[in-house]
N, C-alpha and C positions, 0 to 999 in steps of 0.2 A: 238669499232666496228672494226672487220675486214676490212683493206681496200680492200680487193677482194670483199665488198660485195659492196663500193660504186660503183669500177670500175662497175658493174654489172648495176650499175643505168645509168651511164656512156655511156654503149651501148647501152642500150636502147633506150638512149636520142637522142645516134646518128643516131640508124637505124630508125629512121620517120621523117618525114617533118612536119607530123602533129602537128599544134602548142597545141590541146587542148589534145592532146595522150599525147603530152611531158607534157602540166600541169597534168594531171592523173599520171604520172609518176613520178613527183616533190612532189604532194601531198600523194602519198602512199609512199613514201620515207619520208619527215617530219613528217609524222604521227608517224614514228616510231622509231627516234631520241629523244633522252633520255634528262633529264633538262642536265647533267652534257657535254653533248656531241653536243649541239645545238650549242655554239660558235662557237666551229671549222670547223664543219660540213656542219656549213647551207653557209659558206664561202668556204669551197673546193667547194661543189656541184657548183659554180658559178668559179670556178678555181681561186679561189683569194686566198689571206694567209693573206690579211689587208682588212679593211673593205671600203667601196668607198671613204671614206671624208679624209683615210688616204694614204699619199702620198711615201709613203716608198716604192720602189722597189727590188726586189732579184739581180739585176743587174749581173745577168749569161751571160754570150756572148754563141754564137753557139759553138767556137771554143771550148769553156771550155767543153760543154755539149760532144762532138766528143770523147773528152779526157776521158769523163767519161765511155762513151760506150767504147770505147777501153781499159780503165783499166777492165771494168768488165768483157766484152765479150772476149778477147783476140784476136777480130777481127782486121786484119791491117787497118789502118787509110784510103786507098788505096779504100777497101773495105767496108768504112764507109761511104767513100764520093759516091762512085758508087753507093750506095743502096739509098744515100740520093737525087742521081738525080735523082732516078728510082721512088720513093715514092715521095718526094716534099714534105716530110713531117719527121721532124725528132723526132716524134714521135713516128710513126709507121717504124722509122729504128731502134729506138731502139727495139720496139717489135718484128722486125724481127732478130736482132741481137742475141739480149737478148736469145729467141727460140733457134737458133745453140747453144750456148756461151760454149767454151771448159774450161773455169775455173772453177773450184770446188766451190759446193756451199752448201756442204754437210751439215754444223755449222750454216746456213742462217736460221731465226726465220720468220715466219706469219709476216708479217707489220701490222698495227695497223693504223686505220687514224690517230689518235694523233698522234701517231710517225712521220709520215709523216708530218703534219703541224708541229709540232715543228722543226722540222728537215729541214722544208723549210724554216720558220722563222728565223732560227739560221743565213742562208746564205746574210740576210738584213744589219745584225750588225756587219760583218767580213769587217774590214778594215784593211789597212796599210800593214807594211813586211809579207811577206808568207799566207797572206787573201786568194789569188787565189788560193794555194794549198790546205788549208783547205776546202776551197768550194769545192775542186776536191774532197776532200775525205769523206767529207759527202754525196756527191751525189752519190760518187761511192759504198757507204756502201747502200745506200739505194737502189742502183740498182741490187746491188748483191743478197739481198733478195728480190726482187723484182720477180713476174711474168711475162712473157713475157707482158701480157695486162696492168698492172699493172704498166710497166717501160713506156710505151705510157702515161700513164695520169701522169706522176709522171713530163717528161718530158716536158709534153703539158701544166701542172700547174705551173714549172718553167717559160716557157716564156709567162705565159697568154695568151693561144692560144686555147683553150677545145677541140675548132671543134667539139660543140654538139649541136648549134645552137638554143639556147631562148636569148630571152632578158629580161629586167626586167620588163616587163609589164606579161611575163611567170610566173616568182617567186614570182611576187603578188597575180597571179590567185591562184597558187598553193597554196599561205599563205591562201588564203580562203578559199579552197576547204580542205586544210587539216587540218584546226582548227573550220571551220564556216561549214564545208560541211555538218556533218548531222543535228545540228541544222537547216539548210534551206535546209535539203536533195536533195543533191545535190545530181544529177546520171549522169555518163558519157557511152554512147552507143559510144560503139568504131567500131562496124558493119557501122554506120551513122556518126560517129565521132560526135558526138554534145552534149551537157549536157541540162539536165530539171530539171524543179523542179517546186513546186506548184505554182500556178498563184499567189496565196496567201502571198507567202513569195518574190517577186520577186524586190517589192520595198526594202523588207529589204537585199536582196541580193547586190544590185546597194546602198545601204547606206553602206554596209558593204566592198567590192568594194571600195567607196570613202575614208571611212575612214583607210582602209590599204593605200590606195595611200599619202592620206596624212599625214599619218606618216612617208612616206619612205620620199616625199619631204621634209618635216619638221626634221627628222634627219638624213637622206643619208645614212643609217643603216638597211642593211636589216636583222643581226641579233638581233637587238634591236627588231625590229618590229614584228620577227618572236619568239623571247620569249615574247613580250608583249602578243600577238594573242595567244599564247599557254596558256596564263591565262585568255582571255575572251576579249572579244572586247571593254568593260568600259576599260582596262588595255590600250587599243590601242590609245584610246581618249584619255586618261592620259597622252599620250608622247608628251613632249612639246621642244619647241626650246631651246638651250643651247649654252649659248655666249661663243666665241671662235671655235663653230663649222661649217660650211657653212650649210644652206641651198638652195635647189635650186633654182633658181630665176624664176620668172615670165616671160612669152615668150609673144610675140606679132605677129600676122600675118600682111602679108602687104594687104594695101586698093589702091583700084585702084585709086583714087583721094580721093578729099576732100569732097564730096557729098556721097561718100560710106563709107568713113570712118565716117561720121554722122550719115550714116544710122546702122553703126554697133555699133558704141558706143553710141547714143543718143545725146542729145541737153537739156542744153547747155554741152561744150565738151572743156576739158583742151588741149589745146596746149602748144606742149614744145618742144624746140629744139632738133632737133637728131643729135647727135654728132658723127663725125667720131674718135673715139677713142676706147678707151676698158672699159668694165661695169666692175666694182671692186664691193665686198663685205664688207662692213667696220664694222670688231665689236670691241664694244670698252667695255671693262670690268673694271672700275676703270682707272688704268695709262698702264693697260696691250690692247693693238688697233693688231687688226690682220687684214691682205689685202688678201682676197681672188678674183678669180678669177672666172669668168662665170663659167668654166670648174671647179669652185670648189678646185682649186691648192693656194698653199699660196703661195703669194711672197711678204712677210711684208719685210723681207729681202733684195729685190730690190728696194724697193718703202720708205724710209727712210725720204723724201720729203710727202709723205702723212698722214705716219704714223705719225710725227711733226705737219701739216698744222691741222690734227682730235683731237691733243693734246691742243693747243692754241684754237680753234674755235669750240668746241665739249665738253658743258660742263658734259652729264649724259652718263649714261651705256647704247647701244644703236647699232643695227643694221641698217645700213644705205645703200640702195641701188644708187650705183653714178656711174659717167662714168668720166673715163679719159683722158685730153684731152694733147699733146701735143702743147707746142706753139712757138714763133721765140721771143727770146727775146728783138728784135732790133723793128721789123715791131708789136709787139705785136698779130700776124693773126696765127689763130689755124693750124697747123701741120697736113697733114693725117696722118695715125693710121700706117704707117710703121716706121714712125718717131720715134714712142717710144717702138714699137713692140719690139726692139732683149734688152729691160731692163725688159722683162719679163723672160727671160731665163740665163741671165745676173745672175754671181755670182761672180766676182771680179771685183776691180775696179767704185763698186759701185757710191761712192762720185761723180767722176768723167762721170758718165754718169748723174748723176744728173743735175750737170752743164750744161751738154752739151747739155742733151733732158727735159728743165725743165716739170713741168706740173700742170694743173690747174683741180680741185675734181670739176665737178657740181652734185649736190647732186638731183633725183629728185623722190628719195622715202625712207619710215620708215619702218621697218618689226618688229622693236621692239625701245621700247623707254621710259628711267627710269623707269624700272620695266614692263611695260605692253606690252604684246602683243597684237603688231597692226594689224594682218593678219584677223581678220572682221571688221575691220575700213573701212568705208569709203574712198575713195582717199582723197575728200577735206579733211577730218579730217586729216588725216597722213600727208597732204601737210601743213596746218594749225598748227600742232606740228611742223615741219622744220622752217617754219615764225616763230615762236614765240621763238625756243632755240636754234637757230644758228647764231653763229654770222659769214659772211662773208667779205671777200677779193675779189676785182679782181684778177685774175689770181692766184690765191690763190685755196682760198674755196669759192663755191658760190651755193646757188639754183638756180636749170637750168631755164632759159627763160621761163616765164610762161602766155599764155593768156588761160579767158576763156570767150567764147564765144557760139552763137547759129548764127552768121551767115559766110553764105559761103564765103563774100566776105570779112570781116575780117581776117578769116581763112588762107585766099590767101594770103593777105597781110604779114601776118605771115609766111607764109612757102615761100614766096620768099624773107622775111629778112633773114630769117636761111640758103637760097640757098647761099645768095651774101655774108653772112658772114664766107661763107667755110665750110657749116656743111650739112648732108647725106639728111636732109629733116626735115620735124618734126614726133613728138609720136602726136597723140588725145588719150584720155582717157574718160573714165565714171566715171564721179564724184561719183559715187557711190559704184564704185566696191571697191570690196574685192581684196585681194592682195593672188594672188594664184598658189602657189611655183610652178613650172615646167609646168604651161599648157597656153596651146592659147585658152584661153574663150571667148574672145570676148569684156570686160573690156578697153582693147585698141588696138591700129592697128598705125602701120605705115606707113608714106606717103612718097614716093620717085621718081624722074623723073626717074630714070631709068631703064631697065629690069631687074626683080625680078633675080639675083645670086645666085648661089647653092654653098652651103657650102660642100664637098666632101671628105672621108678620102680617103686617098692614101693606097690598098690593095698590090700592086706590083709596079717593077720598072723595067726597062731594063739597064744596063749598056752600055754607051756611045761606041762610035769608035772613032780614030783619035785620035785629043785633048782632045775629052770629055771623051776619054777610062776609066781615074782616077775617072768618077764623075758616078752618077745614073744621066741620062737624060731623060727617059720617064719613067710616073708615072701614072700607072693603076689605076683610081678614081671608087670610088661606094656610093651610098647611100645607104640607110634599109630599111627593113620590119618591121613591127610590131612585127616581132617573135627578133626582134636585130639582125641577119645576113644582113651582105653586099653584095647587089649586084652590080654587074661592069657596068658601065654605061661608057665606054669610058678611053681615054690613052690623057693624055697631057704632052706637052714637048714645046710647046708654054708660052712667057710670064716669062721666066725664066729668069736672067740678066748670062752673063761668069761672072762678078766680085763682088764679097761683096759688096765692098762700092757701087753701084749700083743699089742695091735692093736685091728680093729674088733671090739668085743662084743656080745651079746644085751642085757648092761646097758647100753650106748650108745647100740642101736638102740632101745630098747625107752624113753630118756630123749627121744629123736629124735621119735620117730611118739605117743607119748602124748600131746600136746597136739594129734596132727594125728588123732586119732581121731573117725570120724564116727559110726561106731554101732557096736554090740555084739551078738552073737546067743552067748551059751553061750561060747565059748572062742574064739571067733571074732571078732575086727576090723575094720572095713571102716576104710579110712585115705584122708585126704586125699593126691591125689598130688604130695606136693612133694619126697620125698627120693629121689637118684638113686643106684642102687650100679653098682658094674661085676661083671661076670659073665663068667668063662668056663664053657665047656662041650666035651662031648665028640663032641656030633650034634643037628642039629635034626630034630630028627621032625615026621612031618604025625601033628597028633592032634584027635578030637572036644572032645576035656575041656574045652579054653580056647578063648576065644572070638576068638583070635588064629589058631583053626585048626593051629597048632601049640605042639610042647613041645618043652623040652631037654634033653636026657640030658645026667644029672651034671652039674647047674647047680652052679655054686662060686662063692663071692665072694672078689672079687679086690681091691675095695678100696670103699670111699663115696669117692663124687664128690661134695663140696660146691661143687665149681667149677660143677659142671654144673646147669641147670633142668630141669627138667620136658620144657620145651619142646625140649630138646635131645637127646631120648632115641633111639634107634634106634626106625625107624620101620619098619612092614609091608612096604614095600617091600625093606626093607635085609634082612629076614627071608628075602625071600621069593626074595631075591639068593642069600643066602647057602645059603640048601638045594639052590638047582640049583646052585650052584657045587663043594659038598661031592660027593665020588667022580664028580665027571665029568657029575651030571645038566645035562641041557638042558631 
């Protein structure tokens, strides 16, 4: 395929807000992607060149991309930067660029999507002496034959930035509407923006719906999911978990106490410690154990300590969902989660941070276990596998604190052991549920004294004055929509430490978001959003200023989430919960 013809989808996508115009758009686009052409494809459309569960980046900086438009265009560097504060976007300076560009391009071929993904893939595996130059010169070949519009997406797909705004609950609609749609005749009125279909198929619609979903939780793969769909929905059901791959974890909402948290999960109801650490993923395949992260990143590599503790104490092939805890080896009293935070990012010097921030696995769920998949088990059953083939350690490995009960006042007793013992609160759970990758069903709930935190990616940054001139000090937060764009919900620069060893810093953040920088305007940032902090506050106000429609009084940072994605952040609704819920509004 021509790639002018995706760009073409491209625009489309950007010129509408409307979230089911842009599935109408996704899905007459897949419909007509080819068996041989669906890999690459169905991952550009999403501006990606690795698929989610793979953690490989093209790792281009701005500067290098500048270099690229100035080899092609012949434009001065002067002139690259002026357009780039004028646009705010350095995609659309290269489309403006590209447009003038006084260098010949007489010998320049059509691009081709494949070319382009291969061509973007190449820039992954360049390392070492003269890598940077190489990268220059495959980008700059690409931009030379490149269309003006054409060097905008080529760009935009470079630093994962599309700006065409769906998210992945979009590209599922689309998997159904473009493999399932006329079987359940699906129509979309784009005059009403709305889709219908018979009353008759409408359950099968909402089964069909689930079962894409749950393939995409189950393998994090939306082009597996979208060749599976293209041979028939039995195909979709087919696709099963695969050890060594992550999938996504099960979410929890929080409960306002312990009398609501009964009423959501039922009675009697598993109590378990809530640990202030980080949830790992553990699979273990034979003598081969991998550690993933909430956010789905491996760091088997940092965690060396675990990956041993699952080897000794973990006799079968097995996915295991655990939290990680930090402890003091002196006082034996668990750590907060800052404590062992920077050995997730952490790449040298391993051994010795082991030492230094040891840490103890409580294990307190199965998703798979010697051979079977446990994700329709029961809770007790999957809890009842962990008793029966684990063997644990203190401070070690261990199954997390577990009561089960039907009264309140036990309940209590329990969650103010878990308080005094340094831990967030506790989980309740439904002995019965099913274990159900990426959603908040209702299954379980959490319980905690304090007011519900927003998880926040950081969109923008301002660059400091004075001392702070060298660092990024204020950090433009947002949360999502349903369609996966960010809206800004407020700027914080509160809660940050001046020095490393003191916590999170402006020189931390500021080491963080610098290679995630998409353009510059004067002292101003626009950042790729991939880092997520936590935030408290004192009130959500309704305000004009952000484009979330609201801000937060006395936003404060309360810690970085490296556990957490993007995709995990507090979302508009949860926003828009939490302000009627503040002083009693309805």
């Amino acid at each position: 395929m021509h790639y002018s013809k995706l760009v073409e989808v491209y625009e489309k996508l950007e010129s509408t807000t409307k979230r089911l115009e842009k599935t109408k758009i996704l899905s007459d686009f897949l419909k007509k992607i080819s068996d041989d052409e669906i890999d690459h494809l169905m991952l550009l459309v999403q501006g990606r060149v690795f698929p989610n569960w793979d953690q490989r980046e093209l790792g281009v900086a701005i500067k290098l991309l500048i270099k690229a438009i100035k080899i092609t265009t012949g434009a001065e560097e002067k002139k690259i930067y002026d357009t780039l504060k004028k646009t705010g976007d350095i995609g659309e300076t290269a489309e403006q660029l590209v447009g003038k560009k006084t260098q010949s391009t007489l010998f320049s071929k059509e691009l081709t999507t494949k070319q382009v993904f291969n061509t973007l893939q190449k820039l992954e595996v360049m390392e070492g002496e003269g890598s940077v130059d190489r990268k220059l010169q495959l980008i700059s070949e690409l931009l030379t034959s490149a269309k003006p519009k054409e060097a905008k997406y080529i760009i935009r797909t470079i630093i994962s930035d599309l700006r065409i705004g769906f998210g992945e609950g979009t590209v599922r609609d689309a998997i159904v509407w473009a493999f399932f749609g006329e079987e359940l005749e699906i129509k979309y009125d784009e005059k009403e923006n709305k889709i219908s279909f018979p009353e008759k198929d409408r359950e099968k619609y909402e089964e069909y719906n689930t079962k894409v979903q749950g393939a995409i939780d189950l393998t994090n793969d939306f082009v597996e999911v979208a060749k599976a769909a293209k041979k028939g929905i039995t195909t979709v059901k087919e696709l099963s978990l695969v050890l060594g791959s992550p999938i996504k974890v099960m979410l929890y909402q929080k409960a306002e106490g312990i009398k609501d948290a009964f009423e959501t999960v039922g009675k009697p109801a598993a109590c378990e410690f809530k640990f202030d650490g980080f949830r790992v993923q553990i699979h273990k395949k034979g003598n081969k154990i991998k550690v993933f992260t909430r956010r789905l990143e491996d760091v088997t590599k940092q965690f060396p300590d675990v990956v041993e503790a699952v080897e000794k104490h973990v006799s079968n092939d097995c996915v295991l969902d655990a939290e990680v805890i930090g402890y003091d080896v002196k006082t034996k009293k668990y750590l907060p989660f800052q404590s062992i935070s920077q050995r997730i990012r952490r790449k040298y010097d391993i051994h010795e941070m082991v030492e230094k921030f040891p840490v103890e696995i409580n294990v307190f769920d199965a998703i798979y276990f010697d051979g079977k998949n446990l994700l329709k088990e029961h809770f007790i059953e999957r809890r009842k596998i962990l008793e029966k083939n684990l063997k644990q350690k203190p401070f070690v490995f261990k199954l997390a604190n577990q009561l089960i009960t039907s009264e309140e006042k036990e309940a209590e007793e329990f969650y103010k052991k878990s308080l005094n013992a340094g831990n967030e609160g506790i989980m309740m759970k439904n002995l019965e549920g099913i274990y159900k990758p990426g959603s908040r069903v209702g299954y379980g709930v959490k319980v905690k004294p304090v007011m519900e935190t927003l998880d926040l990616v950081i969109v923008g940054a301002e660059w400091g004055s004075g001392k702070r001139g060298k660092w990024l000090s204020s950090f433009t937060i947002a949360c999502q929509n349903d369609a996966g764009e960010y809206l800004e919900i407020g700027r914080v620069g509160t809660g940050f430490k001046e020095k490393i060893e003191e916590g999170t810093s402006f020189e931390e953040m500021t080491e963080l978001l610098k290679p995630l920088i998409i353009s510059e305007k004067e002292n101003e940032a626009m950042v790729k959003p991939k880092i997520v902090i936590e935030i408290k506050y004192e009130e959500i106000q309704k305000s004009p200023t952000y484009s979330s429609g609201y801000a937060l009084r006395f936003p404060r940072l309360l810690r970085l989430r490296e556990d957490k994605s993007p995709e995990d952040c507090t979302t508009i609704k949860q926003i828009e919960k939490f302000y009627k819920e503040q002083r009693g509004r309805n």
